[in-house]
PAPA-811512 format. One record per residue: residue in one letter; chain; x, z, y of N, C-alpha, C in turn. Coordinates in nm, 3 decimals. Example, Ala and Ser with C-alpha at 12.3 -4.5 7.8 and 13.67 -1.06 7.14 Angstrom:
<pts>
> r,c,npx,npz,npy,capx,capz,capy,cpx,cpz,cpy
> A,A,1.319,0.780,-0.569,1.230,0.780,-0.450,1.320,0.780,-0.330
> S,A,1.285,0.708,-0.225,1.367,0.714,-0.106,1.290,0.787,0.003
</pts>
This chain:
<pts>
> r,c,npx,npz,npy,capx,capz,capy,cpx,cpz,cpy
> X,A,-7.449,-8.411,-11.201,-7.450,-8.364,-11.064,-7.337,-8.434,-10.989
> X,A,-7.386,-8.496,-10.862,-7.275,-8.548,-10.780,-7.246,-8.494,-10.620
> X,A,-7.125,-8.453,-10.635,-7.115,-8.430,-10.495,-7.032,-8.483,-10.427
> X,A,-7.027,-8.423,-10.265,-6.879,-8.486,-10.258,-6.754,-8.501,-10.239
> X,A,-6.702,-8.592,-10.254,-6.560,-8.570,-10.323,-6.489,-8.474,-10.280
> X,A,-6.370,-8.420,-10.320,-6.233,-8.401,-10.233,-6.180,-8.517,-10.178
> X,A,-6.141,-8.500,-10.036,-6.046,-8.606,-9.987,-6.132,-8.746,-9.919
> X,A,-6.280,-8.728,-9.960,-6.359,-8.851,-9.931,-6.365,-8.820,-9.740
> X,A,-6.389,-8.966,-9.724,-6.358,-8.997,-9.572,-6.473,-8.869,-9.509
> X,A,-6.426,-8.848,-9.374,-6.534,-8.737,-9.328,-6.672,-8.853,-9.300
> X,A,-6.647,-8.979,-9.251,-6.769,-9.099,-9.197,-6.862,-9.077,-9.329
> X,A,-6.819,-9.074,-9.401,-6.900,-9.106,-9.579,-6.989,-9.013,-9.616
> X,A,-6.954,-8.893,-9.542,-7.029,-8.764,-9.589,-7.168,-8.765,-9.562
> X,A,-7.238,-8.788,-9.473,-7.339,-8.816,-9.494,-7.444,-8.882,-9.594
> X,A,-7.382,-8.999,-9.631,-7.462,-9.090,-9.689,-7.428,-8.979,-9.852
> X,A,-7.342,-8.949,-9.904,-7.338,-8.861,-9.995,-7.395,-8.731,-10.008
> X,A,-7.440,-8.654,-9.867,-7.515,-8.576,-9.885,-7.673,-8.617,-9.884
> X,A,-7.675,-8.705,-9.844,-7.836,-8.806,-9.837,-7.858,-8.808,-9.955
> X,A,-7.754,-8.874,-10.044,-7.785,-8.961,-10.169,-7.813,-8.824,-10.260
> X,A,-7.709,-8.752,-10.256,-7.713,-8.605,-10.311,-7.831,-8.548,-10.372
> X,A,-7.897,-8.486,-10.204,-8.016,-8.442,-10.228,-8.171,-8.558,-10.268
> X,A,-8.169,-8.656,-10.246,-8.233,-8.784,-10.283,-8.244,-8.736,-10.459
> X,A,-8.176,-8.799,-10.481,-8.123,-8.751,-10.698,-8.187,-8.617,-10.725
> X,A,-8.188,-8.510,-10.646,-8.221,-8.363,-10.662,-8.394,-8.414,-10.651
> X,A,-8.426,-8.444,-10.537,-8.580,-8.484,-10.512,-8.696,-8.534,-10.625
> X,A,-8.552,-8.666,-10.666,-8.675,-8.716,-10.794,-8.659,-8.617,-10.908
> X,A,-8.554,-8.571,-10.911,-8.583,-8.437,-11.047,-8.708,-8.385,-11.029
> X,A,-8.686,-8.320,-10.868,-8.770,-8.243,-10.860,-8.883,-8.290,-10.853
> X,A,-8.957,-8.406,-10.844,-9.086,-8.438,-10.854,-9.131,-8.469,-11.027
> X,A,-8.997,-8.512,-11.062,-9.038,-8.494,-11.228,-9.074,-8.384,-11.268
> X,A,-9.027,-8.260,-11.264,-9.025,-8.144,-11.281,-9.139,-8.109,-11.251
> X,A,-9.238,-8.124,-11.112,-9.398,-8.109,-11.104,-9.495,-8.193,-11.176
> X,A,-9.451,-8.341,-11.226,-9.506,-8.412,-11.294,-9.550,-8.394,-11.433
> X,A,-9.451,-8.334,-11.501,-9.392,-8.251,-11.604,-9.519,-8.090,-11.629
> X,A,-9.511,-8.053,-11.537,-9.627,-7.944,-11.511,-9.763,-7.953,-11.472
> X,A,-9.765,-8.070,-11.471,-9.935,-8.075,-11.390,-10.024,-8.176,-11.472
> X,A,-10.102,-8.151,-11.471,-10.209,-8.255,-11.549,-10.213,-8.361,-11.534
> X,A,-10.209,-8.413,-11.384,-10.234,-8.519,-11.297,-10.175,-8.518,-11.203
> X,A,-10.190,-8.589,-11.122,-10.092,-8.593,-10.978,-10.184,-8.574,-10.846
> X,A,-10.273,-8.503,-10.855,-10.346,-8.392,-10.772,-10.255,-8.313,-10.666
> X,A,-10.132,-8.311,-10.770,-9.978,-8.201,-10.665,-9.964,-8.263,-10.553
> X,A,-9.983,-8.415,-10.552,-9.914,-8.501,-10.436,-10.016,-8.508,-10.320
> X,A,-10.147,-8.394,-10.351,-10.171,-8.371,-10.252,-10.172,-8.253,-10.177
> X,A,-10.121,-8.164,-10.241,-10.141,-8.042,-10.214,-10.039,-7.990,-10.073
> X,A,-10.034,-7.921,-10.017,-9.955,-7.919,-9.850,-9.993,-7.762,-9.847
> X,A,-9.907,-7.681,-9.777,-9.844,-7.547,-9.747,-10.006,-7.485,-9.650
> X,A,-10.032,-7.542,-9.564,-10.116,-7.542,-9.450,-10.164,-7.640,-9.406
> X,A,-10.295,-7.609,-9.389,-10.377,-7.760,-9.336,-10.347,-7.832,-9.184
> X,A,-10.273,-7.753,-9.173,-10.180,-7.881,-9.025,-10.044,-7.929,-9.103
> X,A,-10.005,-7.886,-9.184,-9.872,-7.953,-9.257,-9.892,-8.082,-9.348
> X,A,-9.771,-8.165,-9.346,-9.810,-8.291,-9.386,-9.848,-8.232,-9.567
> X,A,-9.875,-8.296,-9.652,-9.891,-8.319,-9.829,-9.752,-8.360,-9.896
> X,A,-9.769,-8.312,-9.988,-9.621,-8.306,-10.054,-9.607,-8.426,-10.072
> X,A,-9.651,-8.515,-10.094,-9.626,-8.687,-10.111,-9.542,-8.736,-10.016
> X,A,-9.648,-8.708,-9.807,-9.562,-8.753,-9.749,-9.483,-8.709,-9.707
> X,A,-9.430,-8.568,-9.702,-9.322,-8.458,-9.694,-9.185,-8.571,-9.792
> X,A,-9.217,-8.644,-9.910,-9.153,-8.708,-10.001,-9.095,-8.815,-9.914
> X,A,-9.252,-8.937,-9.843,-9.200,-9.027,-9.759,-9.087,-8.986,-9.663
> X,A,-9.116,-8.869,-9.608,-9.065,-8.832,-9.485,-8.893,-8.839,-9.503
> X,A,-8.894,-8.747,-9.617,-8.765,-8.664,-9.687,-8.659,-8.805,-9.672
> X,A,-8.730,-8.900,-9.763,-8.628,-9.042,-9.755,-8.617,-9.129,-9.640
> X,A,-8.735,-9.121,-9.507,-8.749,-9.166,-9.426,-8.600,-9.171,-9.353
> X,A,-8.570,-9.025,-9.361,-8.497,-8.961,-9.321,-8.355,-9.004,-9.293
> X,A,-8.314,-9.025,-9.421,-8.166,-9.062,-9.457,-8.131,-9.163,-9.447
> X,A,-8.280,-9.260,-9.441,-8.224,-9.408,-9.353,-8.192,-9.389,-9.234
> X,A,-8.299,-9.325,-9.134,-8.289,-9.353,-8.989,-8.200,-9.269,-8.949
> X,A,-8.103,-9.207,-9.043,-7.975,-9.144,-8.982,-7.831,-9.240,-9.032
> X,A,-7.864,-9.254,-9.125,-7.717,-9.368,-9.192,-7.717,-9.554,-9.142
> X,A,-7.886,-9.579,-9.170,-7.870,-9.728,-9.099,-7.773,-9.712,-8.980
> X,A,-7.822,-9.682,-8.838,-7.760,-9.730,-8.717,-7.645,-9.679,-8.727
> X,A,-7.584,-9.601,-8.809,-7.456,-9.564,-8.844,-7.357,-9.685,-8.882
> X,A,-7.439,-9.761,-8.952,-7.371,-9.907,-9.049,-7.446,-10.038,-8.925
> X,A,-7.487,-9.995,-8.810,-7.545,-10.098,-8.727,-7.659,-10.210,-8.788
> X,A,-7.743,-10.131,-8.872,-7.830,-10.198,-8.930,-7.979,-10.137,-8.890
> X,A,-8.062,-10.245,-8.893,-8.230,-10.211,-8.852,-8.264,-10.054,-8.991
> X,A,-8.351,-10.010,-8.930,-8.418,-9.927,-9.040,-8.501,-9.929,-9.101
> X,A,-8.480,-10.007,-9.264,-8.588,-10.073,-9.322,-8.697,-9.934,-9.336
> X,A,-8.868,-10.049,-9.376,-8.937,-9.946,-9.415,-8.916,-9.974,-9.560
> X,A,-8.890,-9.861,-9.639,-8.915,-9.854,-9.751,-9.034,-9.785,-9.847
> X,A,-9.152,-9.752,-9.683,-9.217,-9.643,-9.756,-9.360,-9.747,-9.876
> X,A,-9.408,-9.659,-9.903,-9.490,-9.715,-9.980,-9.635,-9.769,-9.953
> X,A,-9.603,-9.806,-9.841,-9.703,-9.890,-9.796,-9.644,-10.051,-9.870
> X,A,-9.760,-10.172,-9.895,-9.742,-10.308,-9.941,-9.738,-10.293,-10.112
> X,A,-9.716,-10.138,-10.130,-9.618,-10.163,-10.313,-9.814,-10.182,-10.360
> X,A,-9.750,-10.193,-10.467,-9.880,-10.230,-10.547,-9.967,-10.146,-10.592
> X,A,-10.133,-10.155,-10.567,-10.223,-10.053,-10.494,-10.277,-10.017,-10.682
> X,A,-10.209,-10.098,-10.810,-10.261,-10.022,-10.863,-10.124,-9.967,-10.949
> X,A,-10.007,-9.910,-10.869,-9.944,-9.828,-10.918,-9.977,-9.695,-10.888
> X,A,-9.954,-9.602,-10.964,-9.960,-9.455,-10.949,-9.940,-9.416,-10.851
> X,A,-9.922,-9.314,-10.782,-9.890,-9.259,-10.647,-9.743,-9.200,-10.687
> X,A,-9.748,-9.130,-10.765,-9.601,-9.074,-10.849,-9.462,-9.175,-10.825
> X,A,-9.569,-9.295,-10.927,-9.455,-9.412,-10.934,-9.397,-9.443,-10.805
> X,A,-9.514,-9.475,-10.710,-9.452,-9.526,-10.586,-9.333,-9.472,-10.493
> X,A,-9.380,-9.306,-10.546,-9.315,-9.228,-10.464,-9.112,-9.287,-10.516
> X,A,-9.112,-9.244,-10.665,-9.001,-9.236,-10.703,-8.926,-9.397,-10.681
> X,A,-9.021,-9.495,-10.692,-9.001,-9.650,-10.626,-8.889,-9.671,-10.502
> X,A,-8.967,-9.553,-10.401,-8.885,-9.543,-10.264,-8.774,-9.499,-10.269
> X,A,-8.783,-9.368,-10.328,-8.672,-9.318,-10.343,-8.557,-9.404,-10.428
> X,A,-8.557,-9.486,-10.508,-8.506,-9.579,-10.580,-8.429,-9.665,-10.475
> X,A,-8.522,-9.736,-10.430,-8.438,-9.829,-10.311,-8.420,-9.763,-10.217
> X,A,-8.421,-9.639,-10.180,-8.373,-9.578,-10.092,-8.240,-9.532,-10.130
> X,A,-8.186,-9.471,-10.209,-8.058,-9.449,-10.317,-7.991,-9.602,-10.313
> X,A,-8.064,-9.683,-10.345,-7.955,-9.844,-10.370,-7.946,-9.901,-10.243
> X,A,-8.041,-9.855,-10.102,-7.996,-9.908,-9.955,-7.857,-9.847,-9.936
> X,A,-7.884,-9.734,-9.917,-7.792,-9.567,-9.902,-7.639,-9.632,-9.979
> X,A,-7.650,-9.670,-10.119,-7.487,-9.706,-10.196,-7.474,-9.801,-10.159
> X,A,-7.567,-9.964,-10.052,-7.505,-10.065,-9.993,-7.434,-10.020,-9.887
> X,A,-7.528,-9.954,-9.795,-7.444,-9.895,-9.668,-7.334,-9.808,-9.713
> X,A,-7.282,-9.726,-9.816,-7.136,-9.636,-9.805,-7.052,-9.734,-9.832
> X,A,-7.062,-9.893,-9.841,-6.922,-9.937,-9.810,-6.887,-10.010,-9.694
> X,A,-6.988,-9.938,-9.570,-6.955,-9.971,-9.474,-6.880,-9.906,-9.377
> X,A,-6.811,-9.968,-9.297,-6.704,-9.881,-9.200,-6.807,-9.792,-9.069
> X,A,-6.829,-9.662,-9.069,-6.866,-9.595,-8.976,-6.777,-9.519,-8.901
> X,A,-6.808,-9.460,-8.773,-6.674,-9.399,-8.663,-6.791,-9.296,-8.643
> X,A,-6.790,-9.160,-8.679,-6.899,-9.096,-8.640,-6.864,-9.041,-8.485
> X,A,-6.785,-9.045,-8.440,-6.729,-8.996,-8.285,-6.786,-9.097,-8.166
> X,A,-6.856,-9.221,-8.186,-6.840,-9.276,-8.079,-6.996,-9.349,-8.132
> X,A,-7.046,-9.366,-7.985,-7.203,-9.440,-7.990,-7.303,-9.311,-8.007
> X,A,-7.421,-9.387,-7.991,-7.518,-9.286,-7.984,-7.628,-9.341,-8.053
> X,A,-7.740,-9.299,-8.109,-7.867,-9.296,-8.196,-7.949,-9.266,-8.088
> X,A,-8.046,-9.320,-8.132,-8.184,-9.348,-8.032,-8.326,-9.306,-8.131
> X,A,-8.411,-9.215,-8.137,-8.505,-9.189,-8.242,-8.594,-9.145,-8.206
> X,A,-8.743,-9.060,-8.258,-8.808,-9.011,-8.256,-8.843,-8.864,-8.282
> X,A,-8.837,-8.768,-8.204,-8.860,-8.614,-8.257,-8.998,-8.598,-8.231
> X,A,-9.086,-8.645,-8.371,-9.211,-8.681,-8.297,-9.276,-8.751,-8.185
> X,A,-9.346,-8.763,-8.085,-9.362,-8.851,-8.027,-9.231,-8.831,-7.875
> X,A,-9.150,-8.716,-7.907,-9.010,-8.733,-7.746,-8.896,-8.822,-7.844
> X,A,-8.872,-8.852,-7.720,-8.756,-8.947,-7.727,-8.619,-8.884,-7.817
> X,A,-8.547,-8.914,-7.886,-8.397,-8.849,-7.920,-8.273,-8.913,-7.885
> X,A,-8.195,-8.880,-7.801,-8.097,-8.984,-7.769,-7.952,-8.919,-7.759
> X,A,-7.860,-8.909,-7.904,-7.798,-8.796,-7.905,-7.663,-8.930,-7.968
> X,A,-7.539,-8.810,-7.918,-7.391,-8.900,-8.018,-7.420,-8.883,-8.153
> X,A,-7.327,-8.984,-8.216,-7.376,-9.024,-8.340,-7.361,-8.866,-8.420
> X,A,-7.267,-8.827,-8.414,-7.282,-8.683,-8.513,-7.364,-8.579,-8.454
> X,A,-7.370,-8.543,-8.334,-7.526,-8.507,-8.343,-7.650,-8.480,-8.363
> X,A,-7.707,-8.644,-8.386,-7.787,-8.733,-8.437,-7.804,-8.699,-8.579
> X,A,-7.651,-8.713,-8.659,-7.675,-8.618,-8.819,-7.654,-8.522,-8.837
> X,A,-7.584,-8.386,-8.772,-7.544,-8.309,-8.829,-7.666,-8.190,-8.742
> X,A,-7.727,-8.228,-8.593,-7.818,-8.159,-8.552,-7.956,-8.200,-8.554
> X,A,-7.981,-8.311,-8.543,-8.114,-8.358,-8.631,-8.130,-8.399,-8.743
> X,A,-8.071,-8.509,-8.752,-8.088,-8.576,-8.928,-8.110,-8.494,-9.045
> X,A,-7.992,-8.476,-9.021,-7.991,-8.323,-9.167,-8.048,-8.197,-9.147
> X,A,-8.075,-8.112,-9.064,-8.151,-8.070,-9.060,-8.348,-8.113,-9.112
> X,A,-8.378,-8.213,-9.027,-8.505,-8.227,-9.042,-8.529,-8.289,-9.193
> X,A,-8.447,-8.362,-9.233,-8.403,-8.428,-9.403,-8.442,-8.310,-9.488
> X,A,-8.397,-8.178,-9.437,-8.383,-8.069,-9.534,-8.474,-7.993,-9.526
> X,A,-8.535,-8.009,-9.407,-8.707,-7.947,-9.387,-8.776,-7.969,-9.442
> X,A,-8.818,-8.099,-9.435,-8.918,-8.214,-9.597,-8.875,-8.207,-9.696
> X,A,-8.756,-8.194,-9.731,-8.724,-8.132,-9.861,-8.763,-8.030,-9.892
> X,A,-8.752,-7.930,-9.799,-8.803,-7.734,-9.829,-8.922,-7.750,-9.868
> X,A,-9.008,-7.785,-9.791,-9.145,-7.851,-9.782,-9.194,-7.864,-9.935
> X,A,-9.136,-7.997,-9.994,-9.184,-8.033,-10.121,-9.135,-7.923,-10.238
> X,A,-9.024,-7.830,-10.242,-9.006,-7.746,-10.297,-9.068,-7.633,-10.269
> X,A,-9.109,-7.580,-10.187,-9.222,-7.446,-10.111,-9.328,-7.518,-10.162
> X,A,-9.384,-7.610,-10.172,-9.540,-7.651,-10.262,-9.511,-7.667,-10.362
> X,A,-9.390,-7.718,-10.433,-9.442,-7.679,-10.559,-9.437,-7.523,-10.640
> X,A,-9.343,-7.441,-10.526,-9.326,-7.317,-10.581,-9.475,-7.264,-10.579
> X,A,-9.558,-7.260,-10.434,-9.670,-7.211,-10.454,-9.813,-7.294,-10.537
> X,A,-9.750,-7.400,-10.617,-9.843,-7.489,-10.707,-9.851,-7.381,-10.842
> X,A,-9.705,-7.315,-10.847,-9.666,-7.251,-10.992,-9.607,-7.312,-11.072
> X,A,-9.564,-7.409,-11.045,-9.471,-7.491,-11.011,-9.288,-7.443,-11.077
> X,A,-9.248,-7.422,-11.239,-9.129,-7.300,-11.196,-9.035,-7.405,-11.178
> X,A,-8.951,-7.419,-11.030,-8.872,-7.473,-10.981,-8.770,-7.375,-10.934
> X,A,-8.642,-7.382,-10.938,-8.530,-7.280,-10.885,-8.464,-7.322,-10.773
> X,A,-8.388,-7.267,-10.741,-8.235,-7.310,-10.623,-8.185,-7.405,-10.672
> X,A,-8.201,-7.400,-10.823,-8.106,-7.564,-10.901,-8.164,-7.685,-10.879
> X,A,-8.285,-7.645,-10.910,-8.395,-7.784,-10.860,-8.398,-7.808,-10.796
> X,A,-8.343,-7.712,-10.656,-8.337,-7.808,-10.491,-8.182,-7.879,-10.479
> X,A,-8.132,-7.785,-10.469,-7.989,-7.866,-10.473,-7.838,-7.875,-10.558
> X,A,-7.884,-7.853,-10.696,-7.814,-7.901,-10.809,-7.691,-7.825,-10.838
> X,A,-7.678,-7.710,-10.802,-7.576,-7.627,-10.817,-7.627,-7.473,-10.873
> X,A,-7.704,-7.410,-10.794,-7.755,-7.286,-10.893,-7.809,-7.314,-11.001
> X,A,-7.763,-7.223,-11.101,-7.852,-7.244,-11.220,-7.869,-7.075,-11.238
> X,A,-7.984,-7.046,-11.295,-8.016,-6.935,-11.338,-8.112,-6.938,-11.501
> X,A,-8.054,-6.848,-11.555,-8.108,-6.820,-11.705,-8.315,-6.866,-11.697
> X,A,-8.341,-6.891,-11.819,-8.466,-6.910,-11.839,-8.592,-6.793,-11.788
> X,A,-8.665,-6.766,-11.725,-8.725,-6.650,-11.654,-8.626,-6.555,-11.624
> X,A,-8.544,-6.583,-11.529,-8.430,-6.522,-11.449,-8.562,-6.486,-11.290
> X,A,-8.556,-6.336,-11.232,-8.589,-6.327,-11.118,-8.526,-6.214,-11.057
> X,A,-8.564,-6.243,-10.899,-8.481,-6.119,-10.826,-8.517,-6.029,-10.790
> X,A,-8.687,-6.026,-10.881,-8.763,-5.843,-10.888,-8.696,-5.784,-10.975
</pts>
């Protein structure tokens, strides 16, 4: 389990809470992989207007680029899994992204960021977002990062899925059929 540090720069925190929950994610898709026959899960979604746990996955990592790139003054690669190779798994691909999404994420933390000054330019769906840089992460970014995350953990809870508080973010642990009936 990694968190972060004592004493680490306040600019850095982000990309460490990105990377953080990122590491928690692919557990957690192992952990449904692990339980399921097939990968049928990666389609399964909360409500039929809600995205599928797959792209709830894209989304989740989408995420932590388009808040840390323009932080490090860099374009926001796509990393999603569109181009990868059509006869890899859907699973694989997923955890693929997340892969180079984790090794973009540890190029950019050795870059110098000023979270006080400049502004981010984005998408809240199809309105415009045009907020100061901490803003940008601490009232959108992370927030919506942690939504698609809930997301893929709320489907697999209602898949049956036994996933805990530990499986989302790497600190609770509770005994083996531990509940709060």
């Amino acid at each position: 389990m990694t968190s972060i540090k004592q004493g680490e720069q306040m600019n850095n925190q982000p990309i460490a809470v990105f990377s953080h929950y990122l590491r928690q994610l692919r557990q957690l898709l192992n952990k449904c992989a692990d339980h399921c026959e097939d990968e049928t899960f990666l389609e399964a979604r909360l409500t039929a207007d809600m995205f599928n746990l797959y792209t709830q996955v894209q989304i989740t990592a989408g995420f932590s680029l388009r808040a840390c790139c323009p932080m490090a003054g860099r374009e926001v690669p796509d990393l999603s899994c569109h181009g990868i190779d059509n006869n890899q798994q859907p699973l694989a691909q997923l955890d693929r992204q997340l892969v180079q999404t984790l090794d973009y994420l540890t190029e950019l933390d050795d870059k110098v960021y000023d979270l006080m000054t400049g502004q981010i330019t984005d998408k809240a769906g199809p309105v415009a977002v045009n907020l100061p840089t901490n803003e940008f992460i601490f009232q959108f970014a992370l927030p919506n990062f942690m939504f698609h995350l809930s997301m893929v953990y709320a489907i697999a809870k209602t898949l049956g899925i036994p996933v805990t508080k530990g499986d989302f973010d790497g600190f609770h642990q509770y005994p083996v059929g531990f509940s709060f009936e």
